[in-house]
C-alpha positions in Angstrom: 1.6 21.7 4.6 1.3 19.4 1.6 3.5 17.0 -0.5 6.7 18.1 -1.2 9.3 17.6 -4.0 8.5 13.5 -5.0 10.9 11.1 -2.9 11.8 9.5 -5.8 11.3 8.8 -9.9 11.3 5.9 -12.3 15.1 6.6 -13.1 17.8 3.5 -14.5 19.0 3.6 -10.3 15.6 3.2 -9.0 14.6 0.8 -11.9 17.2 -1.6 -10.9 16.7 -1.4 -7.4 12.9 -2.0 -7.5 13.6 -5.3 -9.9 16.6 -5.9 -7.3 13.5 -5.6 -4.2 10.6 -7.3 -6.1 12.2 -9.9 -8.9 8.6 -11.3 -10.1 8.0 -7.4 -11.0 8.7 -8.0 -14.4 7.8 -4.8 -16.3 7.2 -1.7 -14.3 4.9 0.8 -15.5 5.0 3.8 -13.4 1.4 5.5 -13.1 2.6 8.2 -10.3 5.7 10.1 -9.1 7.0 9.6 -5.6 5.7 11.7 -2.9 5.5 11.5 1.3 1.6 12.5 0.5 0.4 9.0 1.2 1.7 5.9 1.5 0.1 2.1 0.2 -2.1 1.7 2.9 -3.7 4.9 2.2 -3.8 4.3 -1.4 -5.2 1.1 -1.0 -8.1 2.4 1.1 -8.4 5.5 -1.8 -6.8 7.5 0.0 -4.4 10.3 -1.4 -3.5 13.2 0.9 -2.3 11.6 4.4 0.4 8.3 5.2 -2.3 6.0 6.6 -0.5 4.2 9.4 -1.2 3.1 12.7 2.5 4.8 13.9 1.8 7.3 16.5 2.0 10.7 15.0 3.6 12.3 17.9 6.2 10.0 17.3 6.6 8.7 14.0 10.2 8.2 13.8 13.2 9.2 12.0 12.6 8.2 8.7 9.2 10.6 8.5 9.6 14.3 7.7 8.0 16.1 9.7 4.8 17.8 8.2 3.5 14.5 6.5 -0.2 13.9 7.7 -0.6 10.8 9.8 -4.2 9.1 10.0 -5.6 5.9 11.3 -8.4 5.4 11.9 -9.9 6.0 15.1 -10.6 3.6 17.7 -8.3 1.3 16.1 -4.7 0.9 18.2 -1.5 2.9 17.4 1.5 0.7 16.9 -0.3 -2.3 16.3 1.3 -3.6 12.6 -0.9 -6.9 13.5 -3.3 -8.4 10.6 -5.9 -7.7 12.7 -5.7 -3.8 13.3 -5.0 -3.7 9.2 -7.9 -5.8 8.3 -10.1 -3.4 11.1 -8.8 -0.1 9.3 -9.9 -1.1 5.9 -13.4 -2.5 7.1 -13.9 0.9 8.7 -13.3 1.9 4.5 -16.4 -0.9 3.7 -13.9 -3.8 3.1 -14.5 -7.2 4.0 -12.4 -10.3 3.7 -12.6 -12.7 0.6 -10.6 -15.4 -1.1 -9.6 -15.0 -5.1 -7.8 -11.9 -6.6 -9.5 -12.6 -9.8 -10.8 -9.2 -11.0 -15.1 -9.0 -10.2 -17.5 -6.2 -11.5 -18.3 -3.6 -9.5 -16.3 -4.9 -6.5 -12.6 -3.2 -5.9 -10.0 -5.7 -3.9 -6.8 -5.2 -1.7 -4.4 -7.7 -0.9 -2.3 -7.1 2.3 1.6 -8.6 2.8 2.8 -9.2 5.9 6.2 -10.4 7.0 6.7 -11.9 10.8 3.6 -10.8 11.7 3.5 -7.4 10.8 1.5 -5.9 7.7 4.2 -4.4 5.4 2.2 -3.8 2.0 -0.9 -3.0 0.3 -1.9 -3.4 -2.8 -5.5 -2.6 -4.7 -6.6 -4.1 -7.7 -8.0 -1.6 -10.5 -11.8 -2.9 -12.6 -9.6 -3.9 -15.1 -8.0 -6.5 -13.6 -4.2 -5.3 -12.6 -3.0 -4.5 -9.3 -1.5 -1.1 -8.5 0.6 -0.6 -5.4 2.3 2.6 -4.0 5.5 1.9 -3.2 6.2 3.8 0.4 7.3 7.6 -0.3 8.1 5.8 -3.8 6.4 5.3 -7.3 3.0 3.8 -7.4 3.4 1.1 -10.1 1.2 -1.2 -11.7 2.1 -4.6 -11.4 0.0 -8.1 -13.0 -0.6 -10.0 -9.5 -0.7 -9.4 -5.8 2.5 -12.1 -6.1 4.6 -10.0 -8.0 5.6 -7.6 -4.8 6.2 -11.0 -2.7 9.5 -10.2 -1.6 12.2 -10.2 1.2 10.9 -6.9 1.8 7.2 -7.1 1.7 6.9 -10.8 3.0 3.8 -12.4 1.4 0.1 -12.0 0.8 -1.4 -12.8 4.0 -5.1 -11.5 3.2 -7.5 -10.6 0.2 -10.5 -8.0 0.9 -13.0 -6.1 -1.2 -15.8 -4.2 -1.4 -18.6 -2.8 -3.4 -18.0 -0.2 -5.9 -20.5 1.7 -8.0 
């Protein structure tokens, strides 16, 4: 089955809830509507029609409808939220660490959050410079700098990687 009806819109409730979440934000401009298609990790890696997560599809837990596609990739362990198993998914995706988000020609970035340990966040930097993040089954916004999604809820950047792009 594919995406149904978007989880959620750039309304005044959601609005104040995401500058409520992420107060560095600053101003939010949406580029997508919510959907359960994919989630940040996916869209980070490019991916836009499964939830990239290392959660074990035959169980994925309350909060995940039922018919959203679950991928990871293989070989890498299932409900493993460590740095490492994050930092392994997206090398499978021709990643490689690196230090600096400044924006590079021809190379794409990522920065991963992680709070106590576990990887809660991706975000992927676009040629131009800004960072675009999917939020969950929420919006995907652009946003100036890995830092503005530093949050209570996302934890910090724990990790910058990039690869080649033609």
């Amino acid at each position: 089955m594919g995406a149904r009806a978007p989880a959620a819109d750039l309304n005044a409730a959601n609005l104040a809830a995401l500058l409520r979440t992420f107060p560095a934000l600053g101003v939010i401009c949406q580029t997508s509507d919510g959907t359960w298609a994919y989630n940040c990790h996916a869209f980070g890696a490019g991916i836009t029609d499964a939830w990239w997560d290392p959660v074990d599809p035959a169980r994925p837990g309350p909060h995940m409808p039922p018919w959203v596609r679950i991928d990871w990739p293989q070989g890498l362990p299932r409900n493993d939220w460590s740095l490492a198993n994050f930092m392994g998914a997206f090398e499978t995706m021709g990643y490689e660490r690196c230090q600096g988000e400044d924006a590079e020609t021809r190379v794409e970035k990522i920065a991963l959050y992680a709070s106590s340990g576990a990887v809660t966040h991706t975000a992927r930097q676009e040629s131009g410079g800004n960072w675009i993040s999917k939020l969950g089954s929420n919006i995907d916004l652009h946003h100036r700098a890995p830092g503005a999604l530093e949050s209570a809820s996302y934890g910090s950047v724990v990790a910058l990687m990039q690869r080649p792009i033609a």
